[in-house]
C-alpha positions in Angstrom: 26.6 22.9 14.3 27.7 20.1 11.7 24.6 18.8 11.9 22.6 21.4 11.3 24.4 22.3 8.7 23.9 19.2 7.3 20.2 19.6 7.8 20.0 22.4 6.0 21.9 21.6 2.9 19.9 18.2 2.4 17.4 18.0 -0.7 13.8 18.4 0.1 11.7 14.8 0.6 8.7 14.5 -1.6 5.9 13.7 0.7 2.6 13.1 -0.3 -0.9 11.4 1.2 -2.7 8.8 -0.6 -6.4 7.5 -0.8 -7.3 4.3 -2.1 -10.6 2.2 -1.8 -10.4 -1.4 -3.1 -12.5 -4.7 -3.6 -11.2 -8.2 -3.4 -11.4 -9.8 -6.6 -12.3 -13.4 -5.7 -16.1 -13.2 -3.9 -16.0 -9.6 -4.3 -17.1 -9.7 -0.4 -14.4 -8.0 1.2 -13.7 -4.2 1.1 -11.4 -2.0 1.8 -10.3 2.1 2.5 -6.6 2.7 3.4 -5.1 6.3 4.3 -1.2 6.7 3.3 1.5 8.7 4.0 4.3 8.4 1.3 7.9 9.8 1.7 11.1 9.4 -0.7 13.8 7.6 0.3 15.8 8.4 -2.5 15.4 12.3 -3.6 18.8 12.4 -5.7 17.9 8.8 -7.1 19.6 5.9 -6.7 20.2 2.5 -8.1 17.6 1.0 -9.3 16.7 -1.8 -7.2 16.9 0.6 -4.2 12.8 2.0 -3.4 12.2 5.3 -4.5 9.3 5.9 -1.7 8.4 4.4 1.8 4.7 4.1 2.4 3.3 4.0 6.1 -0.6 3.8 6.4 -3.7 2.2 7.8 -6.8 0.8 6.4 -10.2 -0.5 7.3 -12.1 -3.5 5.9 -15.5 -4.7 5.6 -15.6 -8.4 5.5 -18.2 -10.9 5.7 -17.8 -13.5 8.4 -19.8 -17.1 9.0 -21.6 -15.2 12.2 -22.2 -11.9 10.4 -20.4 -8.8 8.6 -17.6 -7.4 10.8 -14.8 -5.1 10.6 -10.9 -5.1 10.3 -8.3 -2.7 10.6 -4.6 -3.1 8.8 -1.6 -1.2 9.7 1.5 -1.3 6.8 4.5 -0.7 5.5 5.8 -0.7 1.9 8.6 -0.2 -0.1 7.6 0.8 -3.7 9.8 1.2 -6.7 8.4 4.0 -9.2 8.8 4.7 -12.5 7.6 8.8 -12.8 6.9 9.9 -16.5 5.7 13.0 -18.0 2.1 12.0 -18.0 1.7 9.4 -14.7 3.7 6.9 -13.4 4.2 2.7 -12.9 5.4 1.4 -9.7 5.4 -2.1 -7.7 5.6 -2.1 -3.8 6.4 -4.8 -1.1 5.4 -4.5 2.3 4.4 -5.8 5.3 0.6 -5.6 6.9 -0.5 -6.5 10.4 -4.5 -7.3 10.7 -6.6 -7.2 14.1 -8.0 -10.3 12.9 -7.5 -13.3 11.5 -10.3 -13.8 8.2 -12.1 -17.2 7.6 -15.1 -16.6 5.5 -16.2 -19.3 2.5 -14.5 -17.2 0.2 -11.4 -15.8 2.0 -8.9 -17.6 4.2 -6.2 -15.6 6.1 -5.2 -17.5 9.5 -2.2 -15.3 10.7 -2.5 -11.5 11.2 1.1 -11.1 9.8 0.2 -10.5 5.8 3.0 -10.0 3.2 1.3 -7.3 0.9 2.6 -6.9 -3.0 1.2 -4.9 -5.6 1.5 -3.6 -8.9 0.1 -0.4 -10.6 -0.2 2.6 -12.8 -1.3 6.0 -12.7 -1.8 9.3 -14.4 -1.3 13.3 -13.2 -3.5 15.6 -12.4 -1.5 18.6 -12.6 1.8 19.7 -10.6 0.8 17.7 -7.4 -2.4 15.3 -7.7 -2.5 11.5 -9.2 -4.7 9.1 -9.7 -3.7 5.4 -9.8 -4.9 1.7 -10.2 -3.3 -0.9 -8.5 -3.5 -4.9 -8.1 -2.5 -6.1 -4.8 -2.1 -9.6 -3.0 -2.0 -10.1 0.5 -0.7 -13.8 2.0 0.8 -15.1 4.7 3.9 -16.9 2.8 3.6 -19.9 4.4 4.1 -18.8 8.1 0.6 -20.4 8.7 -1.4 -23.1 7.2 -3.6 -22.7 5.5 -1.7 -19.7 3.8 -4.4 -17.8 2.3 -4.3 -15.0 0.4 -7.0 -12.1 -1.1 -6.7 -10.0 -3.8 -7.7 -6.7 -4.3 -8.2 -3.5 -7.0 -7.4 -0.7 -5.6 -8.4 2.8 -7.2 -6.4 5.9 -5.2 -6.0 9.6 -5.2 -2.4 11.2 -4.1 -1.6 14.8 -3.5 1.8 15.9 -2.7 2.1 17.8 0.5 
């Protein structure tokens, strides 16, 4: 009963889904759509190098290949820091992303599946429970395999708290 207890006194999480659609910005060739799922990790806050929010989501890209247009799917998980203000919000997330492909294309190099996946961005609110955000995010292997590669991307996105 200790546990339940527990349970029930704990804070409520902030959940929330997020959209995003993005183009890489070198080539402009490569395209993606990514569904989120966002969760705090801290609801009381914390220190500030500990993440505020874990993100778990999925995406699928468009991306030219040497024999043709083809398709990708991503799987990933961040850790993003935020900054909430009255009006919006900053934040800066780093994650890791798993591809069902490797990429080689004339403008886009990524020879591993295993990505490392930063990004930086901003947003504003839309009332109580809706955002809408701008991001910049890199995508590179970190060395694990030569060539390391990388792509970046814009990424414009919709949240709504659940």
């Amino acid at each position: 009963m200790p546990l339940a207890a527990l349970l029930l006194a704990a804070p409520a999480v902030a959940q929330e889904l997020n959209v995003a659609i993005g183009r890489a910005t070198a080539g402009k060739d490569v395209d993606v759509v990514r569904l989120a799922y966002r969760t705090d990790l801290a609801p009381n806050g914390s220190r500030w190098w500990w993440p505020k929010q874990l993100q778990l989501g999925g995406g699928i890209w468009r991306v030219p290949q040497l024999d043709g247009t083809t398709r990708r799917a991503d799987l990933g998980a961040t850790a993003v820091w935020r900054a909430e203000r009255r009006l919006g919000y900053f934040e800066a997330g780093f994650g890791a992303h798993l591809l069902s492909h490797t990429i080689n294309n004339p403008t886009t190099r990524l020879p591993s599946s295993f990505q490392f996946g930063s990004h930086l961005g901003a947003g504003v609110r839309l009332g109580e429970a809706a955002t809408l955000g701008i991001a910049i995010q890199h995508l590179s292997n970190a060395g694990i395999k030569e060539p390391n590669g990388g792509i970046d991307f814009i990424l414009v996105s919709a949240s709504l708290e659940l």
